[in-house]
N, C-alpha and C positions, 0 to 999 in steps of 0.2 A: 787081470787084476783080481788076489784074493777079496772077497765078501768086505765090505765095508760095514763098520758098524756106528750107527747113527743113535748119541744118547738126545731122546725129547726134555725137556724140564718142562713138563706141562701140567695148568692149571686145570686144561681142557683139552683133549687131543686134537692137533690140527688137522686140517682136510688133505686130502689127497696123498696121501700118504703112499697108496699103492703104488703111484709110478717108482719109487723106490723096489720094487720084486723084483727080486732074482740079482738086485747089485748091492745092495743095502742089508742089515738086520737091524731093526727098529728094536730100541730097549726104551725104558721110560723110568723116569724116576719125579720123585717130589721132592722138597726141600729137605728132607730129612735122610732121605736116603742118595742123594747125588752125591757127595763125596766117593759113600761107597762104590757107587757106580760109574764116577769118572776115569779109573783107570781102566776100563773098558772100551771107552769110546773114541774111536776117530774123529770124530763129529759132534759137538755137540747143538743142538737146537735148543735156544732157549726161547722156548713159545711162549712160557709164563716171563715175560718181558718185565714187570713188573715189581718181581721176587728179588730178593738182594741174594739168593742164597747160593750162585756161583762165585758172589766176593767172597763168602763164609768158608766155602768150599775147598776153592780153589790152592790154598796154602796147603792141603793135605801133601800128604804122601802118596807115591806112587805113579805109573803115567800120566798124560793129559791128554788131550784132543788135539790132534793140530790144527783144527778148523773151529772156531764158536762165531753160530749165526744169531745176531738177534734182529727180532721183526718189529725192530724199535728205530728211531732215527738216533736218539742219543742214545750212548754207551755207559752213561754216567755210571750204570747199578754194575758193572762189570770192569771198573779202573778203580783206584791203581792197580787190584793186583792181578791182571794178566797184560800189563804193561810192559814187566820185566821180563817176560818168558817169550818165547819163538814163535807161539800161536798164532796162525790168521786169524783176525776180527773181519768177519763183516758185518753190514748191518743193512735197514731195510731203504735207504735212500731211494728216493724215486717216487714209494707209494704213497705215501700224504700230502704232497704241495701243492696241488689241486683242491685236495677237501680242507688241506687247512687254508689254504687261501680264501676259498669262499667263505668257510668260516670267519674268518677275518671282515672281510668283505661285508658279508654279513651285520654283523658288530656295529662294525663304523655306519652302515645305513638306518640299522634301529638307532642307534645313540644320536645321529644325526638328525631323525625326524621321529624322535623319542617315540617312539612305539612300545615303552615299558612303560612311558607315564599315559599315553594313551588305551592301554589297558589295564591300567590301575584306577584310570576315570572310568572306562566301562565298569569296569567291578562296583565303583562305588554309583553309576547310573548319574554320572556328573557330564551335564554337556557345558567342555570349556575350552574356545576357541583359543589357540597359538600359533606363532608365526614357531619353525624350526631352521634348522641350519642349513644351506648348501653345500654338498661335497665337492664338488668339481668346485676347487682352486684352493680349496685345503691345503696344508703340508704335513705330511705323515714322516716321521721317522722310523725306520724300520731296521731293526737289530739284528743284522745275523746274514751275512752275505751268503748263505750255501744257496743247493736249492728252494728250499720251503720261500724262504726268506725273499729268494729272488722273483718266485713264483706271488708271492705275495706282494712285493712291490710294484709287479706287473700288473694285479688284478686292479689295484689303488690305482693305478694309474689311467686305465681303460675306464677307472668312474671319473676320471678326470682331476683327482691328487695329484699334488706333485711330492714325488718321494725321493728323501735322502737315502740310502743304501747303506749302513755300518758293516765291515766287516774287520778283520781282524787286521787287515794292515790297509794303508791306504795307495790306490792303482788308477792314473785317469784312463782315458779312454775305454771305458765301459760301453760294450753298444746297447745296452737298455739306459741305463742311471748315468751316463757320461762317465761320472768320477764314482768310487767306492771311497769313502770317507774310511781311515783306521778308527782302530778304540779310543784314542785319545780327542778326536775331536767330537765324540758324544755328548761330553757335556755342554759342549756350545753352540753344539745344535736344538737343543731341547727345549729353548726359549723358542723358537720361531717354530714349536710345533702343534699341531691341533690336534695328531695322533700321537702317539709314540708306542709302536707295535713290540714287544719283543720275541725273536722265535731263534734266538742264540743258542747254538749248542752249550752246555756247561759244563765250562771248566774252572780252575783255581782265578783265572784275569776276568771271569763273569759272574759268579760266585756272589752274590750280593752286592749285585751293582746299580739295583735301583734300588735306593736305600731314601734316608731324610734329605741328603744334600741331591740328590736327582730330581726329586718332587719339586722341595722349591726353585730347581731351577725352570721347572714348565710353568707355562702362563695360566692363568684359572680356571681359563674355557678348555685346557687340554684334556683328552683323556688316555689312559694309558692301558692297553692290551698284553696281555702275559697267555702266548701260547709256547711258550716253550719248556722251561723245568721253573717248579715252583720257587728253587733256592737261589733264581737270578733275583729276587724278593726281596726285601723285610718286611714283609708284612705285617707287622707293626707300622712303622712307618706311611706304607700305603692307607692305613685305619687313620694313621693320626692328619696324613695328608688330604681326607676323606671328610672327615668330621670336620676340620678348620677350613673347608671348602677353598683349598690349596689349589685344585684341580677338579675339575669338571666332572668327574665320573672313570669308574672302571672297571677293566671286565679281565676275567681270570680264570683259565681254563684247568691250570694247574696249580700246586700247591708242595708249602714245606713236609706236611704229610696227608699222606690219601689211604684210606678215604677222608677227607676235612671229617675231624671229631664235629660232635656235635654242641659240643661247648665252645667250638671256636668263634670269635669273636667276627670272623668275618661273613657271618650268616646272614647278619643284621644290620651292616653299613650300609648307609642311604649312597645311593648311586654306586653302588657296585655290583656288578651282574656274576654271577656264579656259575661254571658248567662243571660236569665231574668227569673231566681228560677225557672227552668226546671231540675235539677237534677234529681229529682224522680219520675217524668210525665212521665211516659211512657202508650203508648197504652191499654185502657182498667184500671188504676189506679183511678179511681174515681168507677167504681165499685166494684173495690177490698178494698175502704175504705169503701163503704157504706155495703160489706158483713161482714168484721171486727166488726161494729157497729152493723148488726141486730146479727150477734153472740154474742156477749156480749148482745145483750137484750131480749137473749134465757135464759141467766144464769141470770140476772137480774129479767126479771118474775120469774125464777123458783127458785129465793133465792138462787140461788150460788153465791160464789164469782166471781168478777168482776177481768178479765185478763188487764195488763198494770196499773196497778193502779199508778199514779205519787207519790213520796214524796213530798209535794207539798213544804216543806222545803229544801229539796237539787234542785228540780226545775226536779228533771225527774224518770223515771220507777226505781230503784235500782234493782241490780241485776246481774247474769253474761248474 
């Protein structure tokens, strides 16, 4: 097999990169110069996951890649437009639904036994006795059937939550969740919830689908988790559902844009916890995506099929 050539889109060059010698030639490009550099590439790597600038790109002239990996779970920055072309998508499925579950996990046991209002009394040196919430026998609804999502339903449930499962269509005999609930029956679950998680992949059917009429359908004590794309959102909405103490609290990992400006409004809401898309960062994850990718580009030289392959139509891996 002649020299493969591998174009990076990097922020920051990934690790490991050598195992690629002697089958590979590593090129590298930034936003400004991929275009030019994409009819070069077999391969392209897009390490700066982040960047929009393969949608920008990609409508040029000349070759394409027929492989684009991203070390992302969603695809969102990269559709529609290599939806209509022959390219394999893959993406990083597998490596966060661990750190994001805990993360999750996480959340729901500070909010539960308020350990943000417990160190806002230490701050102010206020000793003030209160009873908090129990988790075991909660109901969490939890948005997003893939892994992440299934991996997070399981963690809620080993605290002793009982969790609804959303996925895109609805399937009984589930051997974790019995049933997977479709999209449609979302909104009539969100009354009988005390969580409601969402870590849905995004697409045009989720696209702003916790909005004004979501909120008021959850009870006061609910609170609502967004680890997955900021634009399942209106954040507006979640502000206005926040301040009329509509809902209990919430916490948000991601956002309509990031970095969150600093004039945005949601810096300042009472009961809503902020992180900056640290969910799945954990210790050592930038080398566990770049060995993801040189293992798929073990089966790739060697003509096997390629693991995670996106639908690039439904917008993610299909699959259980």
């Amino acid at each position: 097999m002649s020299e493969t050539s591998v174009l990076v889109l990097d922020a920051d060059p990934p690790p490991r990169l050598d195992r690629l010698e002697g089958r590979a030639r590593v090129l590298h490009a930034d936003a400004k110069s991929l275009a030019e550099r994409l009819p070069e590439a077999d391969v392209l790597l897009v390490w700066d996951f982040l960047s929009d600038a393969v949608r920008e790109a990609w409508p040029g002239g000349g070759a394409r890649p027929r492989w684009v990996h991203t070390p992302s779970a969603g695809v969102d920055r990269l559709l529609p437009e290599l939806a209509g072309s022959d390219v394999v998508l893959t993406n990083a499925r597998g490596v966060f639904d661990q750190p994001i579950a805990e993360y999750v996990a996480g959340l729901v046991v500070a909010m539960a036994k308020d350990f943000f209002g417990s160190r806002e009394l230490q701050r102010q040196r206020r000793w003030k006795h209160r009873e908090t919430m129990r988790v075991g026998g909660t109901r969490a609804v939890v948005v997003g059937s893939g892994p992440i999502g299934r991996k997070t339903g399981r963690t809620l449930q080993a605290l002793g939550v009982e969790v609804d499962l959303v996925g895109r269509t609805e399937r009984d005999g589930d051997p974790d969740f019995g049933r997977v609930h479709g999209g449609a029956a979302l909104h009539g679950l969100l009354g009988g919830a005390d969580w409601v998680v969402c870590v849905a992949p995004l697409t045009e059917a989720t696209r702003g689908m916790f909005d004004a009429a979501a909120f008021a359908r959850m009870k006061p004590g609910a609170r609502f988790i967004n680890v997955g794309r900021g634009q399942h959102v209106v954040e507006d909405d979640l502000v206005e559902a926040l301040l009329e103490h509509r809902i209990a609290g919430a916490a948000l990992d991601v956002f309509a844009a990031e970095p969150l400006p600093v004039e945005s409004r949601l810096w300042d809401v009472p009961g809503l916890v902020l992180s900056p898309h640290m969910s799945g960062d954990t210790v050592g994850w930038r080398d566990d995506l770049a060995t993801q990718f040189l293992d798929n580009f073990d089966r790739w030289y060697a003509g096997e099929p390629l693991l995670n392959v996106v639908d690039k139509q439904l917008g993610y891996v299909p699959g259980g």
